[in-house]
N, C-alpha and C positions, 0 to 999 in steps of 0.2 A: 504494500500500500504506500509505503513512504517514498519510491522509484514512482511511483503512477503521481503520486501528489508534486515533486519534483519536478517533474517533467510537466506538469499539467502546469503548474503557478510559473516554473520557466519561461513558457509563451505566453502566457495571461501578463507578465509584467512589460513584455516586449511590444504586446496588444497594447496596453493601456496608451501609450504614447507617453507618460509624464517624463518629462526631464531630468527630474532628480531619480527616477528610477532608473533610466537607462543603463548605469554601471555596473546593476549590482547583480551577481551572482549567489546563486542557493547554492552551498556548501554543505549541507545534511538538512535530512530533515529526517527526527521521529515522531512517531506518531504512538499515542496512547494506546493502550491492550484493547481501548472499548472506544477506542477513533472516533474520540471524543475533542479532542487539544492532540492541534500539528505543531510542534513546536521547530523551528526553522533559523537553523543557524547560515547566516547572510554575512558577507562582504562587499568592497564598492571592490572593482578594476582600477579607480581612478585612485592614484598613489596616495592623495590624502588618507591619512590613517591618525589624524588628532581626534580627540575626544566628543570636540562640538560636530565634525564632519561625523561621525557615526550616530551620535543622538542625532543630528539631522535625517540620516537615513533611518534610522529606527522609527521616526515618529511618521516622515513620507509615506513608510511600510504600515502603518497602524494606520493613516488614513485613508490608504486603498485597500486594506484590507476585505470590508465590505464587499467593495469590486472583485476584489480578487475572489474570495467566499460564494459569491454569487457567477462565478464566471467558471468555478470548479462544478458548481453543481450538474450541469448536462455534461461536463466528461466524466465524472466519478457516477458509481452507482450505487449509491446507498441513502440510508432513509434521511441520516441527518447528516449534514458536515460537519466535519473536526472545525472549532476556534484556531484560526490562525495566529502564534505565539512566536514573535520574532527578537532574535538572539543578535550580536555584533559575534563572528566568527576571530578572533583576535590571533589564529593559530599563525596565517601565513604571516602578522604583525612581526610576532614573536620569531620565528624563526627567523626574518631579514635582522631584527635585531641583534639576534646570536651571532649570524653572520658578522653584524659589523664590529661587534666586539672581539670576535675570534678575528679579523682582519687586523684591527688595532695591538691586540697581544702580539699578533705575526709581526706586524711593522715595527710595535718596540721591543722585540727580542732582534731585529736584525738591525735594530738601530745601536743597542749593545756591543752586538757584535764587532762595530767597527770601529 
């Protein structure tokens, strides 16, 4: 179900046409035992990754929500929809972060060395 929902709200966001959504990418999404609450871990493409740019997209994603809720119903087949529950995805944040601190440890052990 969470592959059907994924793929389902992936084009519903693309349909929508809104501008502030055009970036963002659905990273996981679970879904409840009794597909009741989709909860949906989200990212933007677009390199900002501060604080106010992600509650920006969070809150975007909570006003289309509706839209989107209403837009899965003729794809999905079931009695009720899941509540759409959206997450900031922080994983790829974090890892460029490592990245650049393991870059910096590399630069100042060869800055050492010489």
């Amino acid at each position: 179900m969470a592959g059907l929902v994924r793929m389902h709200l992936t084009e519903l966001l693309r349909e929508l046409g809104d501008e502030r959504l055009s970036t963002v990418v659905i990273t996981e999404v679970d879904v409840s035992d009794d597909l009741s609450v989709a909860t949906l871990s989200v990212r933007s493409l677009a390199e900002e990754s501060d604080p106010k740019a992600q509650k920006a997209l969070l809150r975007a994603l909570g006003h289309a929500s509706s839209r989107l809720k209403r837009g899965l119903g003729p794809r999905l087949d079931l009695r009720k929809l899941p509540e759409l529950r959206f997450t900031y995805d922080l994983g790829h944040d974090n890892v460029r972060r490592v990245d650049e601190l393991l870059h910096e440890i590399e630069a100042e052990a060869r800055a050492e060395k010489k």
